[in-house]
C-alpha positions as protocol buffer text, in pm:
chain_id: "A"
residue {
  index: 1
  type: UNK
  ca { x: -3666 y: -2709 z: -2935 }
}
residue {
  index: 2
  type: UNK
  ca { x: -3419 y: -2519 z: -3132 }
}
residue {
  index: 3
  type: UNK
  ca { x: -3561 y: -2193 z: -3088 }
}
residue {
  index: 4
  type: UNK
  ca { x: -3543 y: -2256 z: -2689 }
}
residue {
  index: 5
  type: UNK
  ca { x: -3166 y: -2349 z: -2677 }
}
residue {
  index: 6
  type: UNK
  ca { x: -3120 y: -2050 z: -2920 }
}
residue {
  index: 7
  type: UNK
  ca { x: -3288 y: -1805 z: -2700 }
}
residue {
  index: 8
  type: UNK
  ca { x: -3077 y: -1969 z: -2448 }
}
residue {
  index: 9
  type: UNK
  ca { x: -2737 y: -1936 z: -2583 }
}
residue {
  index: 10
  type: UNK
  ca { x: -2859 y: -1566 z: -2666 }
}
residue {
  index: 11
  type: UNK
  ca { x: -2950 y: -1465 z: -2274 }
}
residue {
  index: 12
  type: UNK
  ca { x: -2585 y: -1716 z: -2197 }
}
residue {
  index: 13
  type: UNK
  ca { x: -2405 y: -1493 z: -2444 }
}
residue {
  index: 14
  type: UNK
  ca { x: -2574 y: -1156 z: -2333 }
}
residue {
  index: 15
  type: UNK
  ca { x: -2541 y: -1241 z: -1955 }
}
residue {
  index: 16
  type: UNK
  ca { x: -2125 y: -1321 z: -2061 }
}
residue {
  index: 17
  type: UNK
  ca { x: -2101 y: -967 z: -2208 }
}
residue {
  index: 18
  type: UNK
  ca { x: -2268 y: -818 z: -1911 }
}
residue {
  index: 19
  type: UNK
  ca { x: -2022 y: -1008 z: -1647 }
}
residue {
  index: 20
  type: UNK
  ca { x: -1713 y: -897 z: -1831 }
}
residue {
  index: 21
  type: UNK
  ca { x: -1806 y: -558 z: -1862 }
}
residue {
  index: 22
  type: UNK
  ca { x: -1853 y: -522 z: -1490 }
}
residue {
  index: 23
  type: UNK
  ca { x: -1510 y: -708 z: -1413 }
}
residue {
  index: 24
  type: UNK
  ca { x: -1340 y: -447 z: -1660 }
}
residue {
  index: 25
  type: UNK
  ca { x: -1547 y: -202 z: -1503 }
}
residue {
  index: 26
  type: UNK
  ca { x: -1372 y: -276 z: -1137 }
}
residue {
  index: 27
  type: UNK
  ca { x: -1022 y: -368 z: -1290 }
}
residue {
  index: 28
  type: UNK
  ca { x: -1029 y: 19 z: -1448 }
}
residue {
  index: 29
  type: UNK
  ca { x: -1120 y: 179 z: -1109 }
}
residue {
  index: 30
  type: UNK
  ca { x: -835 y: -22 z: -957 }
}
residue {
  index: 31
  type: UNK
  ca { x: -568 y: 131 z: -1195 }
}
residue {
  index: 32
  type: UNK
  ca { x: -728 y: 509 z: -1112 }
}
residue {
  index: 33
  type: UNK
  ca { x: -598 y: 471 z: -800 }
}
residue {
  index: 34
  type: UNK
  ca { x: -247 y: 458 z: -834 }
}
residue {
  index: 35
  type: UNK
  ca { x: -186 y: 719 z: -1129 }
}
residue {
  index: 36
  type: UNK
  ca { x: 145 y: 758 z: -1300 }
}
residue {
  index: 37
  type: UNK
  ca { x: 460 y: 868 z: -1121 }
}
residue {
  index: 38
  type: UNK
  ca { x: 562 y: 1140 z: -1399 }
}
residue {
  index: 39
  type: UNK
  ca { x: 225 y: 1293 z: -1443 }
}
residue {
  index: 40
  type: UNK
  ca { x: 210 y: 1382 z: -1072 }
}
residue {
  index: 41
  type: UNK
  ca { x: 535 y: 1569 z: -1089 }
}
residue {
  index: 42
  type: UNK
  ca { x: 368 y: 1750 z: -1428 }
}
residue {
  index: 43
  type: UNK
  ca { x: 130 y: 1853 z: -1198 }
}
residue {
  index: 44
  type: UNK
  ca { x: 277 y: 1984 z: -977 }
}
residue {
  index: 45
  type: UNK
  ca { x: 507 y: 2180 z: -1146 }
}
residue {
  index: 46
  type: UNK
  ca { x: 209 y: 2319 z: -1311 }
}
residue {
  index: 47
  type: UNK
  ca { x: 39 y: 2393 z: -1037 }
}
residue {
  index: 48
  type: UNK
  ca { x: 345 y: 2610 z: -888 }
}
residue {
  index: 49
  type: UNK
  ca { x: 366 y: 2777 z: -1189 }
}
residue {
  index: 50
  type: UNK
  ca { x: -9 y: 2876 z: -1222 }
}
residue {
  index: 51
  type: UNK
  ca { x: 29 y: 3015 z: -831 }
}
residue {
  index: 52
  type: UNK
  ca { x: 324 y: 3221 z: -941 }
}
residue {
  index: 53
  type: UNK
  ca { x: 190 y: 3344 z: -1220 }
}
residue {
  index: 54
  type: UNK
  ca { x: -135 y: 3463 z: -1000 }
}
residue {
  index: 55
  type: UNK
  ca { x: 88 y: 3631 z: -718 }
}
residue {
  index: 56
  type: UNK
  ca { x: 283 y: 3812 z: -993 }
}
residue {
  index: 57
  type: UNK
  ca { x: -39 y: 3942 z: -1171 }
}
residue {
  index: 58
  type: UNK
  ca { x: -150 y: 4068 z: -817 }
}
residue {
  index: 59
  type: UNK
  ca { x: 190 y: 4205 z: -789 }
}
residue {
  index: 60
  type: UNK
  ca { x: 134 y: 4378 z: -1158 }
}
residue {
  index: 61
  type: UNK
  ca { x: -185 y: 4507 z: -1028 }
}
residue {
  index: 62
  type: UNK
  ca { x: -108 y: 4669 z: -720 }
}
residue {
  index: 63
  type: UNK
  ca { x: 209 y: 4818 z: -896 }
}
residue {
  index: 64
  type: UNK
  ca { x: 65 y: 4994 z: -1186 }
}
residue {
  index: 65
  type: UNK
  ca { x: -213 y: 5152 z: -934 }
}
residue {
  index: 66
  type: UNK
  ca { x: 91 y: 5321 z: -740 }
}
residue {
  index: 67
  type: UNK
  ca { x: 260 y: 5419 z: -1083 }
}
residue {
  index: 68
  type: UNK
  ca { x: -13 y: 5563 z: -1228 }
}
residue {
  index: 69
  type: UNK
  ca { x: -34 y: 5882 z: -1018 }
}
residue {
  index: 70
  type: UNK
  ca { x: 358 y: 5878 z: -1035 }
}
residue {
  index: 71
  type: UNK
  ca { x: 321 y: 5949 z: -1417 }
}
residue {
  index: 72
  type: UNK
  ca { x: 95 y: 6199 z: -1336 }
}
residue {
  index: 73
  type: UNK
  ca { x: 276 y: 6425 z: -1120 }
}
residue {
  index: 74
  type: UNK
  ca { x: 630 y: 6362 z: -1294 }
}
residue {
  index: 75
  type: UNK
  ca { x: 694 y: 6686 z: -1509 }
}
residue {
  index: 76
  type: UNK
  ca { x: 1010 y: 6605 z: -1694 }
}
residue {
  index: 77
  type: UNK
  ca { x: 1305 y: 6880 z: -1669 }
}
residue {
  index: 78
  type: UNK
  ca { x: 1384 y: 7026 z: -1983 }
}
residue {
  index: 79
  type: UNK
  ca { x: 1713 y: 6877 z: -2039 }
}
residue {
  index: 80
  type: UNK
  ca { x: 1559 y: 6507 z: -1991 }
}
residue {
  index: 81
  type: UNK
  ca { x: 1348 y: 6592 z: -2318 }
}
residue {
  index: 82
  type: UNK
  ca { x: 1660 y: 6742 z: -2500 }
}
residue {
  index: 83
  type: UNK
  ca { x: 1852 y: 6436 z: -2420 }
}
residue {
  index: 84
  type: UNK
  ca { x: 1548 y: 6213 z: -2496 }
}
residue {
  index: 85
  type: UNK
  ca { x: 1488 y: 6388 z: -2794 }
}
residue {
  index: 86
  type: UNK
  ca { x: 1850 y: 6333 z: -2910 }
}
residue {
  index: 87
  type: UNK
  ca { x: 1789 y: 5965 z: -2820 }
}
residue {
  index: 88
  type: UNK
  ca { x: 1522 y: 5911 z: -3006 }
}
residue {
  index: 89
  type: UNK
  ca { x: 1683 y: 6090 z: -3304 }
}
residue {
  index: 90
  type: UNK
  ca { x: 2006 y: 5829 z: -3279 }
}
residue {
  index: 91
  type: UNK
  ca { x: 1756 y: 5556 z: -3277 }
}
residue {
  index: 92
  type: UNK
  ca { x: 1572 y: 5655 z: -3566 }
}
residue {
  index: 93
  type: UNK
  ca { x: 1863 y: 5683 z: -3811 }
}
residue {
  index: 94
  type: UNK
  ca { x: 1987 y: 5368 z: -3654 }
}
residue {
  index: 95
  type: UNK
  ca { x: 1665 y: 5205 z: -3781 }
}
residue {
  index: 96
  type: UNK
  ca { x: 1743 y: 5321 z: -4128 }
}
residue {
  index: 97
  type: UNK
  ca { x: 2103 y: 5135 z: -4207 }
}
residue {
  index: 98
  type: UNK
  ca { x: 2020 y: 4837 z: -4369 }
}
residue {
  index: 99
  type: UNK
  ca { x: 2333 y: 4604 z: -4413 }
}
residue {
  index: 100
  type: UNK
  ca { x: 2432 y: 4600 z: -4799 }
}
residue {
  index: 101
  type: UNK
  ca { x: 2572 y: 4220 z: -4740 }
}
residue {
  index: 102
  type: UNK
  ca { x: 2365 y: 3919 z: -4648 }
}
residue {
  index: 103
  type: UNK
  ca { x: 2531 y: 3638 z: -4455 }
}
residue {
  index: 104
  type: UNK
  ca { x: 2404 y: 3270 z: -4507 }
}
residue {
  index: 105
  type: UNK
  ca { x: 2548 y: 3061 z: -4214 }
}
């Protein structure tokens, strides 16, 4: 007689488990439905930047293609390289001063 009402408090307790489970299931499913306020507007600032950042890589695209044969058929003038050259020299002997005194602020 024990072993009955043991088996039978097993398949109760079992059969418990298995009816709260499907009650959490439907409470869950409920709360899908009506998401959070903030992550919508996360969203959809996300998704307006991912769209900009595809229309600008288009943009990138299409402008390098009509660049490309602009590099190609620019032949600098000869003064352009002198002053370029000079430039470039100014830059270069900028990049070698090197402050003698270090600030801590």
């Amino acid at each position: 007689m024990t072993a009955v009402l043991a088996v039978f408090a097993l398949i109760i307790a079992f059969r418990s488990i298995w009816f709260t489970t499907g009650a959490l299931k439907r409470i869950d499913a409920g709360n899908d439905a009506m998401p959070e306020p903030h992550l919508g507007k996360i969203h959809a600032v996300i998704d307006a930047n991912d769209e900009t950042l595809k229309s600008l890589t288009r943009r990138l695209g299409r402008l390098e293609k009509q660049v490309h044969p602009l590099k190609l058929k620019a032949v600098p003038a000869p003064e352009i390289e002198r002053e370029t050259a000079a430039i470039q020299s100014g830059l270069n002997h900028a990049q070698l001063y090197a402050p003698t005194v270090r600030l801590n602020g």
